[in-house]
C-alpha positions in Angstrom: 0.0 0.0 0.0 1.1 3.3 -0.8 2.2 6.1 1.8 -1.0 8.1 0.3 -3.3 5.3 0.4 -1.9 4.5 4.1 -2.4 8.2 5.1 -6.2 7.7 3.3 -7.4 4.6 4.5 -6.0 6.1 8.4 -7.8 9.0 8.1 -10.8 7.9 7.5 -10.9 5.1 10.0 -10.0 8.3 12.4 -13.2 8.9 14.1 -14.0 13.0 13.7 -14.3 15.0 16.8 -16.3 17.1 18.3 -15.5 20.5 18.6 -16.7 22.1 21.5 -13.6 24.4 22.1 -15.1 27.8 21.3 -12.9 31.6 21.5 -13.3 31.5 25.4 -12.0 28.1 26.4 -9.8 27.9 24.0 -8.4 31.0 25.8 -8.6 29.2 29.4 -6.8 26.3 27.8 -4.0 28.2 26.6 -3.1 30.3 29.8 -3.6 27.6 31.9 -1.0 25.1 30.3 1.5 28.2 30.5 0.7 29.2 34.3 2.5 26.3 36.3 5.7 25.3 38.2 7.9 28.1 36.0 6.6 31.2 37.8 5.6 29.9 41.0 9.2 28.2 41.7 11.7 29.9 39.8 10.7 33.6 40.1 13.7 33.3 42.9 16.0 31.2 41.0 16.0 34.1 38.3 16.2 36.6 40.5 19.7 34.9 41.9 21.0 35.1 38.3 20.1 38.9 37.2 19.1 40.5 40.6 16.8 43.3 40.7 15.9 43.6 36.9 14.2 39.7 37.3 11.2 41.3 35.1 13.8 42.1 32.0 14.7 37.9 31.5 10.8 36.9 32.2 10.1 39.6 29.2 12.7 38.0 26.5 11.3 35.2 26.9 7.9 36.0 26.5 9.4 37.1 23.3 11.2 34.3 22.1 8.2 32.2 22.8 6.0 34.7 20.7 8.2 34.4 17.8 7.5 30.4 17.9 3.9 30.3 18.6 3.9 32.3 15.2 5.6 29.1 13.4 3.2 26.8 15.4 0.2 29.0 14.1 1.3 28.9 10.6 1.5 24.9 11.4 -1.6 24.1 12.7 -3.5 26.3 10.6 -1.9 24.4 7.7 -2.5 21.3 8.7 -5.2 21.5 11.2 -5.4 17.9 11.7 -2.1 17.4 12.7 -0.8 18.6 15.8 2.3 18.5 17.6 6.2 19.3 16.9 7.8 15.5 16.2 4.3 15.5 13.4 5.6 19.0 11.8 9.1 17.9 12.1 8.5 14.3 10.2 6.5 16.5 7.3 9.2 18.6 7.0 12.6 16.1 7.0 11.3 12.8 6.9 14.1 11.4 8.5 13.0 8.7 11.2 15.8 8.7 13.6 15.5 12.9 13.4 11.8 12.1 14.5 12.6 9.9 17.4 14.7 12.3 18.7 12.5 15.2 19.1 10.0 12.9 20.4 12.3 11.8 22.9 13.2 15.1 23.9 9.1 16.3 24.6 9.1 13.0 26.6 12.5 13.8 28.6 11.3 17.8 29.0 8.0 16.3 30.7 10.3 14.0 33.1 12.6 17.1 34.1 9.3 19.5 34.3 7.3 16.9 36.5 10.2 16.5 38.7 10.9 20.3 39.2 7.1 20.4 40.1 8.0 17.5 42.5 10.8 19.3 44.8 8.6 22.7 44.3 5.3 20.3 45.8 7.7 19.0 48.9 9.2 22.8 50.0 5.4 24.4 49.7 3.8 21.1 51.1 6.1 22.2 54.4 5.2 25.8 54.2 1.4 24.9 54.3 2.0 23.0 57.6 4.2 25.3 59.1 7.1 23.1 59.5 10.4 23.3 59.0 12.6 20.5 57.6 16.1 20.7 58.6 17.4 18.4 56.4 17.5 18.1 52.8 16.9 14.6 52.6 13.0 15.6 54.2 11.7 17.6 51.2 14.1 14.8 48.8 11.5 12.1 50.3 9.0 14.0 50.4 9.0 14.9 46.4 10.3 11.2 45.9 6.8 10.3 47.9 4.8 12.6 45.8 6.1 11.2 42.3 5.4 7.7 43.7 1.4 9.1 44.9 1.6 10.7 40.8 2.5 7.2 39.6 0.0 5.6 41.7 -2.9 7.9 39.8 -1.4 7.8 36.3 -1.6 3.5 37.2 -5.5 3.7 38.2 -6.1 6.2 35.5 -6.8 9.6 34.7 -9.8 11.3 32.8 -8.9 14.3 31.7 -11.4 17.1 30.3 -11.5 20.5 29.2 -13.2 21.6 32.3 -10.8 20.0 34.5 -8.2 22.3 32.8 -10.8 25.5 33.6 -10.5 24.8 37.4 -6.6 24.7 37.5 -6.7 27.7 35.3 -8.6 29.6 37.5 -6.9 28.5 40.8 -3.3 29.0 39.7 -4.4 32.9 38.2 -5.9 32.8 41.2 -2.9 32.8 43.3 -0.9 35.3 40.6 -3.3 37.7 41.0 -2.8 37.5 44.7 0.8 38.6 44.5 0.1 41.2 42.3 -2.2 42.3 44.4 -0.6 42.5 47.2 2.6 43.6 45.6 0.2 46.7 44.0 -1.5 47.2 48.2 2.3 47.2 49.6 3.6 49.5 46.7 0.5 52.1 47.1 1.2 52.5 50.8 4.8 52.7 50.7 6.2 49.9 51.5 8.6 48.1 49.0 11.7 49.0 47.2 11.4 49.9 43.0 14.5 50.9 42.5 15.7 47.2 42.6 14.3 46.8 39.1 17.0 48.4 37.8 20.1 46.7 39.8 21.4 44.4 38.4 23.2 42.0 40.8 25.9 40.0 38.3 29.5 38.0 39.3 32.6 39.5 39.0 33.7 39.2 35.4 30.2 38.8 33.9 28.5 41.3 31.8 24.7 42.5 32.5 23.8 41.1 29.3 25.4 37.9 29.6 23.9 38.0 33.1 20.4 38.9 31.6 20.5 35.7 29.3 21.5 33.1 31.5 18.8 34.1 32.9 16.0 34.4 30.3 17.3 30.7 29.3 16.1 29.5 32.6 12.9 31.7 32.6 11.6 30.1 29.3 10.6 27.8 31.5 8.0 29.4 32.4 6.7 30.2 28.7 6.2 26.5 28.0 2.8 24.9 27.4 1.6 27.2 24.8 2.7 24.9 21.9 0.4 21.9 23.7 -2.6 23.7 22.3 -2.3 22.8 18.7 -3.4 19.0 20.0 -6.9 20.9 20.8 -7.0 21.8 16.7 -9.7 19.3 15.6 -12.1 20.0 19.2 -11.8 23.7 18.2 -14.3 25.4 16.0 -13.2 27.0 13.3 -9.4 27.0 14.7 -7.9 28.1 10.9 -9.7 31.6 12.3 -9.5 31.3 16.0 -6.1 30.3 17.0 -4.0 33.0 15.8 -6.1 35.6 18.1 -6.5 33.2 20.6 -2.9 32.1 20.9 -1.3 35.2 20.7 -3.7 36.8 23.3 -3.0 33.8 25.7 0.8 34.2 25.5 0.1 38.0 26.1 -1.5 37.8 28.9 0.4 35.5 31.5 3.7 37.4 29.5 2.1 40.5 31.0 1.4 38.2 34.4 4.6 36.8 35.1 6.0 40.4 34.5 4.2 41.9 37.3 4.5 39.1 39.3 8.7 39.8 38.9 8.0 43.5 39.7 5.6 42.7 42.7 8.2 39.9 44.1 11.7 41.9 44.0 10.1 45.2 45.1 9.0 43.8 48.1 11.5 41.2 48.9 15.1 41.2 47.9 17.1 39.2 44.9 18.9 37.5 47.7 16.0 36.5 49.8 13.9 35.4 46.7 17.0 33.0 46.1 17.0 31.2 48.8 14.6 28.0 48.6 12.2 27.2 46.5 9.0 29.3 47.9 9.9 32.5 46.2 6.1 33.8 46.3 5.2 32.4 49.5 7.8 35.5 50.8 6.4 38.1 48.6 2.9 37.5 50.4 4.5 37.2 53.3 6.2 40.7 52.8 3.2 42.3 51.4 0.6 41.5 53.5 1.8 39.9 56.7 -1.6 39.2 57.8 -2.8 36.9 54.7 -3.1 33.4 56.0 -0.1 31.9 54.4 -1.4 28.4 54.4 -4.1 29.3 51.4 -1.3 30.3 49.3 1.0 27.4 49.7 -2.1 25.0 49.0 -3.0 27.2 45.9 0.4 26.4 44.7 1.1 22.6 45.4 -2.5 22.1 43.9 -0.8 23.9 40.4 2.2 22.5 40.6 0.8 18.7 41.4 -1.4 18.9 38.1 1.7 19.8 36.2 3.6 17.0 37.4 0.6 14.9 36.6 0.1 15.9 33.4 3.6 16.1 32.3 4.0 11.9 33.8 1.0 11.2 31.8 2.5 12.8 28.5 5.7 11.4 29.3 4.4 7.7 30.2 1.6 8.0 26.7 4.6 9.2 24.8 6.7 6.0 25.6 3.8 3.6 25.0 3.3 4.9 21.6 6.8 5.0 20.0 7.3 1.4 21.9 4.0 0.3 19.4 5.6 2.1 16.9 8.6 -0.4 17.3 10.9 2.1 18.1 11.1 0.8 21.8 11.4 -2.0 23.0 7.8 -3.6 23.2 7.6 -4.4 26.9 7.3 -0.6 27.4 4.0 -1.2 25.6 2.0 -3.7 28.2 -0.7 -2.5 29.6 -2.8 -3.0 32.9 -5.5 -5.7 31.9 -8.5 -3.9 34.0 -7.3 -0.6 34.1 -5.6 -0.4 30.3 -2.3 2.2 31.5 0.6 1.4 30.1 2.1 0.0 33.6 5.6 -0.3 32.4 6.0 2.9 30.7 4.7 4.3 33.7 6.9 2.4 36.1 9.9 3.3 33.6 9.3 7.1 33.2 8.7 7.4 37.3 11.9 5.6 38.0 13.7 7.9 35.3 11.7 10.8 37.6 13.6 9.8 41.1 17.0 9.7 39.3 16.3 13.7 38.2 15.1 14.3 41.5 17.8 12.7 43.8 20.2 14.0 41.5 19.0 17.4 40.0 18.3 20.7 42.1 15.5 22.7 41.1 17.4 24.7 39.1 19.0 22.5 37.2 15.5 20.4 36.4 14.1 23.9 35.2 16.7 24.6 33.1 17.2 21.3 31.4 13.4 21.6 30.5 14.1 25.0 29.1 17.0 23.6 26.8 15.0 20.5 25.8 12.3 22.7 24.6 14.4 24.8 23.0 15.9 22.7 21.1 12.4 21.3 20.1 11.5 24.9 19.0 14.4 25.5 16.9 13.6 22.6 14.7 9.9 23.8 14.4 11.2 27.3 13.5 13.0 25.4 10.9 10.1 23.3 9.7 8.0 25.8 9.4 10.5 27.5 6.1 10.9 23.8 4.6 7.0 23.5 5.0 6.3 26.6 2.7 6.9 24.2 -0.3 4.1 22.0 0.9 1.3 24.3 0.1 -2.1 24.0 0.5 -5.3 25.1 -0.6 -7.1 26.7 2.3 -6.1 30.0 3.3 -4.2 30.0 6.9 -1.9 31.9 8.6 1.6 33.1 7.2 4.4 33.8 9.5 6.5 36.2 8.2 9.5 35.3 7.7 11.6 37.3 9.6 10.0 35.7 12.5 10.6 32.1 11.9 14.1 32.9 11.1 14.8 35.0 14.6 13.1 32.0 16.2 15.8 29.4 15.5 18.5 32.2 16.0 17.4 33.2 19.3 16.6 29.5 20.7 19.8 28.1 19.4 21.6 30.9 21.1 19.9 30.3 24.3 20.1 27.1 24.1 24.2 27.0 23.5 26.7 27.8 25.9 26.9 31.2 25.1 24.2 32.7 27.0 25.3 31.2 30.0 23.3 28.2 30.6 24.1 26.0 33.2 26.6 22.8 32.1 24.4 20.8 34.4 22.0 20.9 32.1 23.4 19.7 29.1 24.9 17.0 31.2 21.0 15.8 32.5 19.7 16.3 28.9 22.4 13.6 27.5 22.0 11.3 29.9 18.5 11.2 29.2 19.1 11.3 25.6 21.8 8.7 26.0 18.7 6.3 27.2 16.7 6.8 24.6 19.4 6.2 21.9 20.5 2.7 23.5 16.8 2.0 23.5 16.4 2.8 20.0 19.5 0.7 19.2 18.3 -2.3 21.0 14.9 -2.2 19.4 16.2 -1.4 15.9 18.7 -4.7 16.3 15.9 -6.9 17.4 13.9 -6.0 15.1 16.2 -6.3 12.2 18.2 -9.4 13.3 15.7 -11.4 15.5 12.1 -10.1 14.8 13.1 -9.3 11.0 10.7 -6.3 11.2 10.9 -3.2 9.9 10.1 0.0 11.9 8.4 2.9 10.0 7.8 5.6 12.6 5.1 7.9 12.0 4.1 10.3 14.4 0.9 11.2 14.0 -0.3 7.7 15.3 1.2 9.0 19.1 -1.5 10.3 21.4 1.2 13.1 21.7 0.4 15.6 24.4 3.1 18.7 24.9 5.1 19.2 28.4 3.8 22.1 30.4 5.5 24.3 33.5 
């Protein structure tokens, strides 16, 4: 059978569906798969790199993640069926192995993102309760605990709905709102300091702007989740017409969020203070408004960071299980639970994966390698996207210009390489993670061309794919 015929006789024994996703939830969808673990537990960590000016990095990436939501718009309107960055980067190449990477890379940036949620979960879960763990090895058991409780659900199962995704929305703006708020009460009456926004707090030897982009490569971590949307592209109505408003107004407004946030957290509390654990908003709050019960807060964010992690282990474990029945894995990873039909042993894999990045990895360094993944991943779209524009098509949809595409991949590669200062722990966690997924492809490509005598054809579109979120 031909590749046409294949890609014919698939689609239509693909059941259509229905699209309920109008303007507004559509809207609701986007923000909330970009609010998450980023803001909530890093705001601190990028404070520590660039001091006072922490808006300035949260603001360049807001921009480099507007310059590839335009690729992904051109995408999806294109091909509105398809959805998802290993899908646009198979049309574009065709080169398998290519494919297996980047889908191996979305997998591995869900690990590192659920396990940065995981350590963020244990240090809040303590502030809730008013306790005070003098050891490190507490809040280690405690996230180690919580990714074993994640596995546990992702094991039993997990429905997940459109309204589902409405309630997180509205509890993690919830808690955002809060700090602006209160960073807006404290600043009206007096109390803070603005002139920290324009300190900038750098080593000896290092340059504002070099301090400025180490830091905006670890606060892209809080842009991510936008490019999961496209999977919502056949639920949407009309989404050739709504998703370039809608996407671009999402990403505008939690850009415009997470920079008030940064202004309301280092006017009230120091760069030095903010870096010191992993509850950076918890002290703003507690700054601002020393009378707010505390405890609501740290609950509001342990319930947004424990759907992130639970999302990103079921994308990561769904991921697994379909490249393993696309015999690209090995099959085991594809068994499932008789009763409950999860994929047990992806899950049971990808969780163990998760307690090596979290006994090994600080919080920073998990952030940061789910930065780089991504960025890696968005620098091949950015790419695509060019190749693509000899694929034309006969519906009208949106165009990119150019320009943007093109400053995409300059600007990710640069923050993903070792000149804007990122962190060498972070390439050293992605390879080891990539390093698994190579030997695994190796071992499955050897069996099946020497013992199963099997050829492997992977196509994409046939994953349940599902992008990583912060």
């Amino acid at each position: 059978m031909s590749e046409s015929a294949s890609a014919s006789t698939a689609t239509q024994d693909r059941p259509e569906l229905k699209r309920v996703m109008g303007p507004g939830l559509l809207l609701l969808f986007v923000v909330g798969d970009i609010l998450g673990t980023g803001v909530y537990a890093l705001t601190g960590k990028v404070a520590g790199e660039v001091g006072g000016a922490v808006w300035l990095p949260f603001l360049c990436a807001f921009v480099v993640a507007m310059l590839t939501a335009t690729s992904y718009l051109e995408l999806v309107t294109k091909y509105p069926k398809a959805g998802g960055a290993a899908v646009y980067t198979h049309k574009a190449f065709g080169i398998h192995f290519l494919t297996f990477l980047l889908t191996f890379a979305v997998m591995c940036s869900g690990l590192t993102s659920a396990s940065s949620a995981s350590k963020a979960f244990a240090a809040n879960f303590f502030s809730a309760l008013k306790i005070d763990p003098d050891r490190g090895s507490v809040l280690m058991i405690t996230a180690l605990g919580f990714m074993t409780l994640i596995a546990l659900v992702n094991l039993r199962g997990v429905g997940e709905s459109v309204k589902a995704n409405v309630v997180l929305t509205i509890v993690e703006l919830t808690g955002l709102l809060i700090v602006i708020g209160v960073g807006a009460w404290a600043l009206a009456h007096g109390d803070g300091d603005t002139a920290r926004l324009t300190q900038f707090n750098t080593p000896d030897g290092e340059s504002p702007f070099s301090a400025v982009t180490a830091a905006t490569a670890l606060a892209f971590f809080a842009m991510v989740g936008f490019e999961d949307s496209v999977n919502m592209a056949e639920e949407t109505k009309d989404p050739v017409k709504i998703f370039p408003k809608i996407m671009l107004i999402g990403l505008s407004v939690t850009g415009v969020i997470y920079i008030l946030v940064a202004i309301s957290a280092v006017a009230l509390v120091s760069p030095e203070e903010l870096n010191k654990g992993a509850t950076p908003l918890l002290k703003v709050i507690q700054a601002g408004a020393p009378d707010f019960p505390i405890q609501i807060f740290a609950w509001i964010t342990m319930f947004a960071v424990a759907n992130s992690a639970l999302i990103n282990m079921l994308m990561a474990s769904r991921l697994l299980y379909g490249m393993s029945h696309e015999k690209v894995l090995p099959g085991p990873l594809g068994r499932v639970l008789h009763r409950r039909r999860t994929p047990w042993v992806a899950i049971l894999f990808t969780t163990l994966l998760a307690f090596l990045l979290i006994g090994y990895a600080d919080l920073t360094a998990l952030g940061g390698t789910t930065a780089f993944l991504l960025l890696c991943v968005f620098a091949i779209v950015n790419v695509a996207v060019l190749v693509l524009r000899r694929d034309p098509v006969e519906h009208k949809h949106f165009h990119a210009p150019t320009a943007l595409p093109v400053l995409g991949v300059v600007l990710c590669v640069y923050l993903a390489s070792p000149l804007s200062g990122r962190a060498k722990q972070d390439y050293k966690i992605a390879g080891y993670l990539m390093v698994v997924g190579v030997g695994l492809w190796a071992l499955t490509w050897l069996l099946n061309k020497y013992v199963f005598k099997r050829k492997s054809d992977f196509d994409p579109s046939h994953l349940d794919q599902s992008g990583p979120v912060n």
